[in-house]
C-alpha positions in Angstrom: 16.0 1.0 -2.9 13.2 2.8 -0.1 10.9 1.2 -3.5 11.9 -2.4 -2.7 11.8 -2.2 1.0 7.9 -0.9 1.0 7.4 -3.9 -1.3 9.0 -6.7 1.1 7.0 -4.7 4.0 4.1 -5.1 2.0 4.4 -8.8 1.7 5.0 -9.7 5.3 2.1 -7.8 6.1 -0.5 -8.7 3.7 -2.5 -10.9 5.9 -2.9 -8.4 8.6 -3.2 -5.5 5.7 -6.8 -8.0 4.6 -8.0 -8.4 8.1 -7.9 -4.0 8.0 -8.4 -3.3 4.2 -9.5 -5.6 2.3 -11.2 -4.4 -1.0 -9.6 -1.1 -0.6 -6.9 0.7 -2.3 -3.8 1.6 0.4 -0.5 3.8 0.2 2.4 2.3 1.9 5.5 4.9 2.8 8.3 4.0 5.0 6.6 0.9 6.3 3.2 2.5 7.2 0.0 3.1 5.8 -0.6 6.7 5.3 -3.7 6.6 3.6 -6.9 3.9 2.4 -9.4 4.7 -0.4 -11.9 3.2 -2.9 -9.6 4.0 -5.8 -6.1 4.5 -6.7 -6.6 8.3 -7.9 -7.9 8.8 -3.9 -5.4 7.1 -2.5 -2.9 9.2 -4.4 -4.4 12.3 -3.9 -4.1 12.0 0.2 -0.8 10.6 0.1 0.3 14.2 -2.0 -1.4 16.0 0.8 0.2 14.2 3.6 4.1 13.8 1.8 3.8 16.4 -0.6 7.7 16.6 -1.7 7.8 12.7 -1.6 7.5 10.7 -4.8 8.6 7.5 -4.0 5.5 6.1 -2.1 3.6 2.4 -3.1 -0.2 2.0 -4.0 -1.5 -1.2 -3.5 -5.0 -2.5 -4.0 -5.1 -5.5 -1.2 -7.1 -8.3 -1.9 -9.7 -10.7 -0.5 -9.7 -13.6 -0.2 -7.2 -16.4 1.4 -5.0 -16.7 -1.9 -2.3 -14.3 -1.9 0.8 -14.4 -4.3 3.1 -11.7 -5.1 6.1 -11.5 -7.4 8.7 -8.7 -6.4 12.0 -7.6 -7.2 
């Protein structure tokens, strides 16, 4: 369910997440960003460091651009 939640967080925030990160990979974990990267392997590599006995963390390549549509559960 914590899955679901980061997802909805991620959608209300997505215009403020482009205005910071835009073109770069970010991992989302209890409504915060807890690390930003150039790729996805990066990304997951700090968020291991920084929540190494958590699995259940989101990756999320934000987008540029003005169009933004996401389909979640």
């Amino acid at each position: 369910m914590a899955l679901v939640k980061m997802i909805q967080w991620l959608h209300a925030n997505y215009k403020d997440l482009q205005e910071k990160y835009a073109g770069k990979y970010v991992a989302i974990y209890k409504e915060e960003i807890i690390a930003v990267g150039d790729s996805y392997d990066e990304v997951n590599s700090k968020a291991r460091l920084l929540i190494p006995n958590q699995t259940e963390y989101l990756i999320e390549f934000i987008e540029r651009g003005d169009l933004y549509a996401y389909n979640y559960l």
